[in-house]
MIDOSE-1310 file (N, C-alpha, C; in nm, 2 decimals, decimal comma, always signed):
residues 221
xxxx	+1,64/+1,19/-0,61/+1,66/+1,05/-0,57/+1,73/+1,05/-0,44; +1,71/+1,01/-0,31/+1,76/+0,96/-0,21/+1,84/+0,85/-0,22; +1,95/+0,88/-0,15/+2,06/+0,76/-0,12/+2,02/+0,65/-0,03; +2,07/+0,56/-0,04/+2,01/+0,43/-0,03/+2,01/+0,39/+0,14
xxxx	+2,05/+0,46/+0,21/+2,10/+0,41/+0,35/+1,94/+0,52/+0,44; +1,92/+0,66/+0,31/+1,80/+0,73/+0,33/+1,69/+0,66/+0,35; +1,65/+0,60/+0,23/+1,56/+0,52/+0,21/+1,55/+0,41/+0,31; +1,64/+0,31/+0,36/+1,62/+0,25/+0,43/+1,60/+0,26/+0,58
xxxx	+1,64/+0,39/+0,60/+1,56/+0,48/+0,74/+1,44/+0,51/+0,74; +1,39/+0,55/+0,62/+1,26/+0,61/+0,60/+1,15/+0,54/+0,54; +1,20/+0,41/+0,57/+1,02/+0,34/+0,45/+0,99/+0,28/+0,55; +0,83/+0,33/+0,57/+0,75/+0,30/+0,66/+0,65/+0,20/+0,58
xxxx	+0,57/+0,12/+0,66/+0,48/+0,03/+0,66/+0,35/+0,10/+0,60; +0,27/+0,14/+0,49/+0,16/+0,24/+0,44/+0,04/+0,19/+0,43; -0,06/+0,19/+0,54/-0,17/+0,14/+0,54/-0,28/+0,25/+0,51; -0,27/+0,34/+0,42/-0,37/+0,42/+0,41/-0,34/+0,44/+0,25
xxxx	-0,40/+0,49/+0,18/-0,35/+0,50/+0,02/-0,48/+0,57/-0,05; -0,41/+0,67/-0,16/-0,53/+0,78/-0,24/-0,58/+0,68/-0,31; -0,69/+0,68/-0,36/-0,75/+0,57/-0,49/-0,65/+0,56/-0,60; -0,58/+0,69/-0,62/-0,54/+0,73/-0,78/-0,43/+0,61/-0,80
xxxx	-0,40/+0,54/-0,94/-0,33/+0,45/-1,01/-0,17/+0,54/-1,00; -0,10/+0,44/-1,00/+0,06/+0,47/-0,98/+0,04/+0,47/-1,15; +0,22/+0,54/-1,20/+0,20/+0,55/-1,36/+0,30/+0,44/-1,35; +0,28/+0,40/-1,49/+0,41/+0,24/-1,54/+0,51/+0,28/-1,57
xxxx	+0,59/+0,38/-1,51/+0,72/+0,43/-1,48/+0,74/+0,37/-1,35; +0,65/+0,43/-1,30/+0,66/+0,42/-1,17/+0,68/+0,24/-1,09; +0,61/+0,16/-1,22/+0,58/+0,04/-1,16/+0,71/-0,06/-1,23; +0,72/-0,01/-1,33/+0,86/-0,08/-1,35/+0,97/-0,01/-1,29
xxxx	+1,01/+0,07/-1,26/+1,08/+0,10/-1,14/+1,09/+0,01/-1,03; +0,97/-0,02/-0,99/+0,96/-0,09/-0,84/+1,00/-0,27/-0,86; +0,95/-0,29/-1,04/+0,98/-0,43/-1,04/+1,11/-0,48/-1,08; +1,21/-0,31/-1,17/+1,38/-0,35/-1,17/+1,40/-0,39/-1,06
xxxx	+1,38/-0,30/-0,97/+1,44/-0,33/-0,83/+1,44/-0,48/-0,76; +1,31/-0,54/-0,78/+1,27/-0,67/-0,75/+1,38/-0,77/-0,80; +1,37/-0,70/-0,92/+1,46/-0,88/-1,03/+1,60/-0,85/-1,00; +1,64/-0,70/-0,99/+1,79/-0,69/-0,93/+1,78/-0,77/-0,78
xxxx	+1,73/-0,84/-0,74/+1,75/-0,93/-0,61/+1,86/-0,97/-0,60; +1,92/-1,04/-0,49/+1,96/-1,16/-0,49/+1,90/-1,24/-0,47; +1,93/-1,38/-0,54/+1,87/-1,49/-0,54/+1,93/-1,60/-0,53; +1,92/-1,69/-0,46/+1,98/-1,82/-0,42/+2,00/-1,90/-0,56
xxxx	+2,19/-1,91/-0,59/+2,18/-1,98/-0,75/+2,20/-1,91/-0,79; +2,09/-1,79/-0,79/+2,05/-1,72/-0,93/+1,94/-1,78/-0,98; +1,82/-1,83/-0,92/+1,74/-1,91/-0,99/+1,61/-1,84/-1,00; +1,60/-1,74/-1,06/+1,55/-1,63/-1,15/+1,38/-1,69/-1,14
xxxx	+1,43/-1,80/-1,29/+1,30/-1,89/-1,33/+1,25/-1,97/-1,24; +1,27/-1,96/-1,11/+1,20/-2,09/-1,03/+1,07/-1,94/-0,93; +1,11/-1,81/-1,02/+1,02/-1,74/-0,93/+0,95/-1,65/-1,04; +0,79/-1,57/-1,04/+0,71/-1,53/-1,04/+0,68/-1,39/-1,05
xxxx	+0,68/-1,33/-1,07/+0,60/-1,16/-1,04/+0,47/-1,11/-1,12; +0,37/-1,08/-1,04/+0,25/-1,08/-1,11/+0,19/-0,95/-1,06; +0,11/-0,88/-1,13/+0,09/-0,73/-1,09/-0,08/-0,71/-1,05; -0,11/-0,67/-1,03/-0,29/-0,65/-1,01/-0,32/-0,56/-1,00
xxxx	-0,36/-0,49/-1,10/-0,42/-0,35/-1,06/-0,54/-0,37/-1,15; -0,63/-0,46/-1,16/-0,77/-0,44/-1,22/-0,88/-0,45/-1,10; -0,94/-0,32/-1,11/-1,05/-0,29/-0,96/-1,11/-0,43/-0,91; -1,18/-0,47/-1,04/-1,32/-0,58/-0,98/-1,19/-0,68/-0,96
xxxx	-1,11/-0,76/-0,96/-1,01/-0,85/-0,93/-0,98/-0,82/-0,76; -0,96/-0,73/-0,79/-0,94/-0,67/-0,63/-1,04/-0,66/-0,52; -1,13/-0,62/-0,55/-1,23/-0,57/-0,47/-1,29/-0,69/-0,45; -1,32/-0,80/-0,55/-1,34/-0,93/-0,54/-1,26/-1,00/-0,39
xxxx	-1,15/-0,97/-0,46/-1,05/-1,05/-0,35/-1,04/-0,98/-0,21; -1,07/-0,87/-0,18/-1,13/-0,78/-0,11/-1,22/-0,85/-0,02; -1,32/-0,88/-0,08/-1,47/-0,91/-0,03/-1,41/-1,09/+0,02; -1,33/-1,14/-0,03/-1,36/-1,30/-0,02/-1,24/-1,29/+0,11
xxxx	-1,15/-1,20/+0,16/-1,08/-1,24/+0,26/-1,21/-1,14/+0,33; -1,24/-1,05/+0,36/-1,34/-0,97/+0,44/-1,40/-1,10/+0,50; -1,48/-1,21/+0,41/-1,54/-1,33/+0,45/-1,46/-1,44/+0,57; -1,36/-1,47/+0,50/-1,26/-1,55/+0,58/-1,21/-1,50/+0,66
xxxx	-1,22/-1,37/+0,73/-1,22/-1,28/+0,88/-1,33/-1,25/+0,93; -1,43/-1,32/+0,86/-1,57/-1,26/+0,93/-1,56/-1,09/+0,93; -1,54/-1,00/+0,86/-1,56/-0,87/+0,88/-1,57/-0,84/+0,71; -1,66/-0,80/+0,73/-1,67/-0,72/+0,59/-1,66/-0,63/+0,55
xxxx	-1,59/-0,53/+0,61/-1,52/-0,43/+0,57/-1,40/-0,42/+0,59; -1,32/-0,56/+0,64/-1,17/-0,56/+0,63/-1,15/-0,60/+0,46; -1,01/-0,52/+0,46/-0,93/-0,48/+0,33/-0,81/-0,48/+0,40; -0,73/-0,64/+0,30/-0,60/-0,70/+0,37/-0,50/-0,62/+0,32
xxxx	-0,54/-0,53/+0,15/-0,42/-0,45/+0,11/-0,46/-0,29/+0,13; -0,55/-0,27/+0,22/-0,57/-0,13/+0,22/-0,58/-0,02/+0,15; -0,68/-0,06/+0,04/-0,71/+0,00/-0,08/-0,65/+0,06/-0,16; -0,52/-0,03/-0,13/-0,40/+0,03/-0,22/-0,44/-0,03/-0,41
xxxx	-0,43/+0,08/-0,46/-0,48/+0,04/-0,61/-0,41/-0,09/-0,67; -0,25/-0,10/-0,61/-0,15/-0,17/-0,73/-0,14/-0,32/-0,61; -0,14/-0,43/-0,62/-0,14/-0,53/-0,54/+0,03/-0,61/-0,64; +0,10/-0,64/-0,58/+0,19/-0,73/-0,65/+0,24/-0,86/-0,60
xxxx	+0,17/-0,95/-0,66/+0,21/-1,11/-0,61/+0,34/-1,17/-0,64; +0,39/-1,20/-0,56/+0,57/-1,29/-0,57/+0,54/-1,47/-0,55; +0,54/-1,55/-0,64/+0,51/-1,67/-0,60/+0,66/-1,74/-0,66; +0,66/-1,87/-0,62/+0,78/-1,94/-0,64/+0,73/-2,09/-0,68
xxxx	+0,90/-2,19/-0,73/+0,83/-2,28/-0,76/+0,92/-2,38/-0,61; +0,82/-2,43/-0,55/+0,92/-2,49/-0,43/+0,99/-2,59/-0,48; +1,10/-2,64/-0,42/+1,21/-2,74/-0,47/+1,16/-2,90/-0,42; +1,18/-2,96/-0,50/+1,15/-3,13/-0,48/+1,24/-3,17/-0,30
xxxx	+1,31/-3,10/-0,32/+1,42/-3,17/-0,21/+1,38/-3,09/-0,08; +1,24/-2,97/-0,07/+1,17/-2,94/+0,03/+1,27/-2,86/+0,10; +1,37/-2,76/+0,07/+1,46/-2,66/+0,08/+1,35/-2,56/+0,06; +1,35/-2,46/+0,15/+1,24/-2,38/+0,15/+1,34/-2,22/+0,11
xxxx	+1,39/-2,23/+0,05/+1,49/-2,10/+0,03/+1,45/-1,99/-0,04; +1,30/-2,04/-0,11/+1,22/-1,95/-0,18/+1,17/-1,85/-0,13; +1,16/-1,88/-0,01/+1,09/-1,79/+0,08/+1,19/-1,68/+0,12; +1,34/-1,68/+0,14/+1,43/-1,63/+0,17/+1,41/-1,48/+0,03
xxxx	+1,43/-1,62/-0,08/+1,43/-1,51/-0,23/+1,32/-1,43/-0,25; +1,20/-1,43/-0,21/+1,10/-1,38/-0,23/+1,08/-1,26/-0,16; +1,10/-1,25/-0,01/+1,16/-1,14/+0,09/+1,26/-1,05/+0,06; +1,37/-1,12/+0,01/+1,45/-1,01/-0,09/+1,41/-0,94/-0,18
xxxx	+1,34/-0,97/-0,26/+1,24/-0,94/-0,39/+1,18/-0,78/-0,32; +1,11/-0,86/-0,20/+0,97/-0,74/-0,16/+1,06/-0,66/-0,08; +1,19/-0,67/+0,00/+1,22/-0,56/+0,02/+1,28/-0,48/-0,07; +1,35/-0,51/-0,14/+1,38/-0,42/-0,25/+1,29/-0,35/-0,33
xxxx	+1,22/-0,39/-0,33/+1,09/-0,34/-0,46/+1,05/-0,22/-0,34; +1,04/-0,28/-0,15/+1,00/-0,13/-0,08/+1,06/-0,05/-0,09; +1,21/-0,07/-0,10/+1,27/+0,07/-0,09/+1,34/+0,17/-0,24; +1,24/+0,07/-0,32/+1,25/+0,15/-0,46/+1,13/+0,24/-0,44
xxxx	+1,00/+0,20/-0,35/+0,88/+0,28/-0,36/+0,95/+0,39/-0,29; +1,00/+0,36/-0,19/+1,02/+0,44/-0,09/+1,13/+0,57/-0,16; +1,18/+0,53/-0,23/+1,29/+0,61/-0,33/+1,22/+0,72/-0,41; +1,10/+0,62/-0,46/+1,02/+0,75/-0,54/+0,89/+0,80/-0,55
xxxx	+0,87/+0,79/-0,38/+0,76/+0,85/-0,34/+0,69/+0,78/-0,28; +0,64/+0,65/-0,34/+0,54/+0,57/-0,32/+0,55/+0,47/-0,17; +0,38/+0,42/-0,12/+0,38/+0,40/+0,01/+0,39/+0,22/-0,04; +0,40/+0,17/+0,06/+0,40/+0,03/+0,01/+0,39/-0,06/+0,19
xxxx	+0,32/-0,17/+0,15/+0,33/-0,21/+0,29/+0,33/-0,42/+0,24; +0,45/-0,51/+0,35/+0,43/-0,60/+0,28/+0,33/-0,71/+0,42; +0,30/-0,80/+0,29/+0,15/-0,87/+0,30/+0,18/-1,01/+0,31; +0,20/-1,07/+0,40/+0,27/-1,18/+0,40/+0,16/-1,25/+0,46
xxxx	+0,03/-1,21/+0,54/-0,05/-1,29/+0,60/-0,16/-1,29/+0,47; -0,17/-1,23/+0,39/-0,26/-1,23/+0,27/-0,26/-1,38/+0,24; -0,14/-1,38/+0,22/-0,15/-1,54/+0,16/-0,13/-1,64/+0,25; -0,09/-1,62/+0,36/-0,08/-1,74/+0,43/-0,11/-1,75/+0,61
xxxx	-0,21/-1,65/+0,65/-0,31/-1,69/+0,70/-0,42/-1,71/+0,68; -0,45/-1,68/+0,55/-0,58/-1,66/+0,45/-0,64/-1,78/+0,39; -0,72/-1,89/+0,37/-0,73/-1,98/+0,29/-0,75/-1,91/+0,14; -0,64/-1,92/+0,06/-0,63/-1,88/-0,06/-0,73/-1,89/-0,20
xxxx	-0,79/-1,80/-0,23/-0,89/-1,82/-0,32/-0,86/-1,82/-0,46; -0,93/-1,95/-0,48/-0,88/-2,03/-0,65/-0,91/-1,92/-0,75; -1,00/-1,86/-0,73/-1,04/-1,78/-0,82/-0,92/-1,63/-0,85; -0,87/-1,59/-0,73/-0,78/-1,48/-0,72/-0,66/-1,58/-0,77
xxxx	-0,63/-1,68/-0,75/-0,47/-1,76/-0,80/-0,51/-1,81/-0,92; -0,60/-1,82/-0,99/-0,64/-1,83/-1,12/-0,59/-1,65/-1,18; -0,64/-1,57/-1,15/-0,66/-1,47/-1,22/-0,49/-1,39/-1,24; -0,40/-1,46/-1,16/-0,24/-1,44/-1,14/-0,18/-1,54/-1,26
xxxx	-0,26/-1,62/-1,36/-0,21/-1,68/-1,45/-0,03/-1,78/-1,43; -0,04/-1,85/-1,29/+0,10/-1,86/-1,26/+0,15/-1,96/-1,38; +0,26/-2,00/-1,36/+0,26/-2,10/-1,45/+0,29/-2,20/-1,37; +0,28/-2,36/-1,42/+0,26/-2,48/-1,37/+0,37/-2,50/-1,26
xxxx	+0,29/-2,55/-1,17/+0,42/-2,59/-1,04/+0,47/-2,43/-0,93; +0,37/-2,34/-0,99/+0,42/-2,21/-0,89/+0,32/-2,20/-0,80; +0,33/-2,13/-0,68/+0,24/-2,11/-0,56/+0,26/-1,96/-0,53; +0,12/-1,92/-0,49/+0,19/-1,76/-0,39/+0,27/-1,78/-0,27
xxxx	+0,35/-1,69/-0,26/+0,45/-1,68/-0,14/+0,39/-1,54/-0,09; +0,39/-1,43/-0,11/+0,40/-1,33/-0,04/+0,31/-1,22/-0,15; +0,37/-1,12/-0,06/+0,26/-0,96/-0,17/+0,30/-0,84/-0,16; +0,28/-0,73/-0,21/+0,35/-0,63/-0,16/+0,19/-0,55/-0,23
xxxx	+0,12/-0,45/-0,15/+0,06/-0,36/-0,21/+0,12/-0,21/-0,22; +0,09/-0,14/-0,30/+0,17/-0,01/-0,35/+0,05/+0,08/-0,40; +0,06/+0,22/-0,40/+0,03/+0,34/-0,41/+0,05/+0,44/-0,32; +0,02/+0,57/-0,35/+0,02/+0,69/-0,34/+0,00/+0,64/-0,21
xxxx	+0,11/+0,73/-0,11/+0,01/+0,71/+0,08/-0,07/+0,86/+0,07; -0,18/+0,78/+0,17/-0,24/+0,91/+0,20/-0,20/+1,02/+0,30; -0,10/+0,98/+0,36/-0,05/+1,06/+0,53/-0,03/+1,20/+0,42; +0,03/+1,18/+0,29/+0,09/+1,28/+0,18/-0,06/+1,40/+0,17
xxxx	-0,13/+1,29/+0,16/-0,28/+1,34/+0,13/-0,32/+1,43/+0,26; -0,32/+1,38/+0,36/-0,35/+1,49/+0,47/-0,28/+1,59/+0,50; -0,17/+1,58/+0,52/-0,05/+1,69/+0,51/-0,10/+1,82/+0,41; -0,11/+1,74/+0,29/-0,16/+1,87/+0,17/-0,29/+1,92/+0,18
xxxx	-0,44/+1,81/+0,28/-0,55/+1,87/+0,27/-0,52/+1,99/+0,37; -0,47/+1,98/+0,49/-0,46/+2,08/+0,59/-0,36/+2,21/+0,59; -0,32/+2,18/+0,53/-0,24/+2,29/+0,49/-0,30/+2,41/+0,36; -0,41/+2,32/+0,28/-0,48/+2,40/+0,19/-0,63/+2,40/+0,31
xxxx	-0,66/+2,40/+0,38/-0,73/+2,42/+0,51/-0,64/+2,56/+0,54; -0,58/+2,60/+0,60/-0,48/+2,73/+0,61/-0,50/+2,83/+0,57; -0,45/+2,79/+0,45/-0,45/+2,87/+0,30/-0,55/+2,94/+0,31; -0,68/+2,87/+0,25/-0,77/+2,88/+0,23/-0,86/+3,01/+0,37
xxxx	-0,85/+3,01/+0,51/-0,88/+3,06/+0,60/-0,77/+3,17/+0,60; -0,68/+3,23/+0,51/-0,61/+3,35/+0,51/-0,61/+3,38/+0,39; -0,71/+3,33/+0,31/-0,69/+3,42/+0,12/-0,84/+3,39/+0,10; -0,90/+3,29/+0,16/-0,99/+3,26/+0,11/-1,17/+3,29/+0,21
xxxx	-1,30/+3,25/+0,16/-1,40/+3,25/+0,23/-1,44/+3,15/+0,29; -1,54/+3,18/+0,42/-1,61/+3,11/+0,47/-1,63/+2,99/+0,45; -1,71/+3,02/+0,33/-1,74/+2,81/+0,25/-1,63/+2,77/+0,22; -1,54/+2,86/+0,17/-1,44/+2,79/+0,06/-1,38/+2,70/+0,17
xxxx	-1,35/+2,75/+0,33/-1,30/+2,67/+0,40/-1,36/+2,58/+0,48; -1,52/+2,57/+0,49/-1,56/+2,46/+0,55/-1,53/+2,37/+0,44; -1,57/+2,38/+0,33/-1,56/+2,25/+0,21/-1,43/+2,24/+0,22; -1,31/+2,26/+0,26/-1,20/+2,22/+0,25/-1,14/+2,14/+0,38
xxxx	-1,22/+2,21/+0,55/-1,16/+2,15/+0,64/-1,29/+1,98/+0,60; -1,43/+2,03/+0,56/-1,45/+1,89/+0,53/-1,38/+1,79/+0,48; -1,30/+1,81/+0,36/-1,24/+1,72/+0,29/-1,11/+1,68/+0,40; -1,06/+1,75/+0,46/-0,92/+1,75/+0,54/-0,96/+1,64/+0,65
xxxx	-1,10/+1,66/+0,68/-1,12/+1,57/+0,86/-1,17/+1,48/+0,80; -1,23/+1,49/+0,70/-1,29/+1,30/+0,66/-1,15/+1,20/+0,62; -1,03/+1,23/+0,58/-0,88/+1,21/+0,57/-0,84/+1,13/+0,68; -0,88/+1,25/+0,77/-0,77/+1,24/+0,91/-0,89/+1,09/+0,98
xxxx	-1,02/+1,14/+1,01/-1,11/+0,98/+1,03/-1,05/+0,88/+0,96; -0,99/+0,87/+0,86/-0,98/+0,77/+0,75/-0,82/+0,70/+0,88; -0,78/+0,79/+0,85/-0,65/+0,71/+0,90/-0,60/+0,69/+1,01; -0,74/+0,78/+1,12/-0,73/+0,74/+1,24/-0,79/+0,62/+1,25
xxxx	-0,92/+0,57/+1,16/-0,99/+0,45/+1,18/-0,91/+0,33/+1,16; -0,85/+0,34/+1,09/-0,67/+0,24/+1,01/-0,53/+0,26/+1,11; -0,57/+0,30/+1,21/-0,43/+0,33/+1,31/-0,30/+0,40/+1,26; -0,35/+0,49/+1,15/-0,20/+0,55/+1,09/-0,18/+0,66/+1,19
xxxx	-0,27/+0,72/+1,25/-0,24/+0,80/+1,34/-0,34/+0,78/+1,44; -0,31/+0,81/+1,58/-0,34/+0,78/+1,70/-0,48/+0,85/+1,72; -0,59/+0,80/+1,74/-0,69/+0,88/+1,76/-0,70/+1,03/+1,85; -0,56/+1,04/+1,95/-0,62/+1,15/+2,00/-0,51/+1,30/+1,91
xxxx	-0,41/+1,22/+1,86/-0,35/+1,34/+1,80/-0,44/+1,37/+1,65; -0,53/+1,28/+1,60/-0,65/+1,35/+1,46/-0,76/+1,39/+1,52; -0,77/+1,39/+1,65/-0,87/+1,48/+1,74/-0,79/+1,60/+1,74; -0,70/+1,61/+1,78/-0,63/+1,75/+1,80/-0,57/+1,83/+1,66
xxxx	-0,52/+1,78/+1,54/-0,52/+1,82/+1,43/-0,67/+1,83/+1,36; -0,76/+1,79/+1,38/-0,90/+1,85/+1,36/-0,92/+1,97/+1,41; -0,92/+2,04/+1,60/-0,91/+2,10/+1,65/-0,87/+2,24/+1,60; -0,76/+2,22/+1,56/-0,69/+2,30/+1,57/-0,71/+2,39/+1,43
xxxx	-0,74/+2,27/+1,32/-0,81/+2,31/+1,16/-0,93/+2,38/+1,23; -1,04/+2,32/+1,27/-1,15/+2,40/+1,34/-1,19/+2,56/+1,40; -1,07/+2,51/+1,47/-1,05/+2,68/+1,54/-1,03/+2,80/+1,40; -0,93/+2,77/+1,30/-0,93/+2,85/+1,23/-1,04/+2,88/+1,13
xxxx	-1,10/+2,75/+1,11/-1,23/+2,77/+0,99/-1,30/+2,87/+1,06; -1,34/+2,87/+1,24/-1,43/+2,94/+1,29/-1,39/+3,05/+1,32; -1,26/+3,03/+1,33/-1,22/+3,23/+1,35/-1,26/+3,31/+1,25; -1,32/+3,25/+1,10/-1,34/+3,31/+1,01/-1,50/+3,35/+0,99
x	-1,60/+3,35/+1,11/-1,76/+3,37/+1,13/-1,73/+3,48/+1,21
């Protein structure tokens, strides 16, 4: 466990993510952290937390902002498996403080990911540059008088994933054969494309970490 001043140096923004499902340790972890907030009052019940990790829900909601950016292959939470909606109930007297408490919520909840492993990136234009789909605020079951405010998506980053493909790229070209390590720099550079296409990393430095994988698969003919 990293100290808390750690954490808050180190949680980056995670726009790349493995398919695989976080475990529900993992996810109540992230949501103590949330309710440990502070909150204006203390007004607990005037706010929301809703979880989403069922594929077709997603992928749905996927496809209907893809539409509402005209691109159909954008993905607003970046195929992060776990999506978490924060909504509020706004105040009659039009004090918008919800929005204050909800922010609190999602960064705390980052730097519990960021505590224990996990990538997380928050999603604030999801809902509100997006015209919001009934069907996805239906499937959040809010209760009467609540709205979405904000999002946080979560899982596994992939940056973890490339690190480990290339380095078993290595390996593999000092213990291992020929195939073993093209099928392995395969798997490693279809990675590095992935997240150079997503701006996690700069296109000319996953040109050159390709490169440099390359050289060694071919030292091995």
């Amino acid at each position: 466990i990293m100290d808390t001043l750690t954490a808050i140096a180190t949680r980056r923004s995670t726009r790349v993510y493995k398919p695989e499902q976080i475990s529900d340790s993992q996810l109540q972890t992230v949501l103590a952290a949330g309710w440990a907030s502070p909150v204006g009052h203390g007004a607990y019940d005037e706010l929301y937390i809703s979880v989403v990790q069922n594929p077709k829900i997603l992928e749905n909601f996927a496809e209907y902002c893809g539409q509402a950016f005209g691109n159909p292959k954008y993905n607003p939470f970046y195929g992060a498996p776990t999506l978490i909606v924060i909504s509020a109930k706004p105040k009659d007297d039009g004090q918008m403080v919800y929005i204050a408490d909800v922010g609190c919520i999602l960064e705390n909840m980052q730097l519990a990911a960021t505590d224990i492993g996990l990538g997380s990136v928050y999603l604030w234009a999801l809902l509100n540059r997006i015209p919001q789909s009934p069907q996805f605020v239906a499937s959040l079951e809010l209760p009467e008088g609540f709205k979405p405010v904000s999002a946080l998506a979560l899982g596994y980053p992939a940056k973890a994933a490339i690190r480990n493909a290339a380095r078993k790229v290595v390996a593999v070209t000092e213990t291992g054969s020929p195939e073993e390590a093209k099928a392995t720099f395969a798997t490693a550079t279809g990675l590095i494309d992935k997240a150079s296409r997503k701006g996690i990393i700069h296109k000319n430095a996953a040109n050159r970490k390709k490169s440099r994988l390359a050289k060694k698969v071919n030292a091995m003919d």
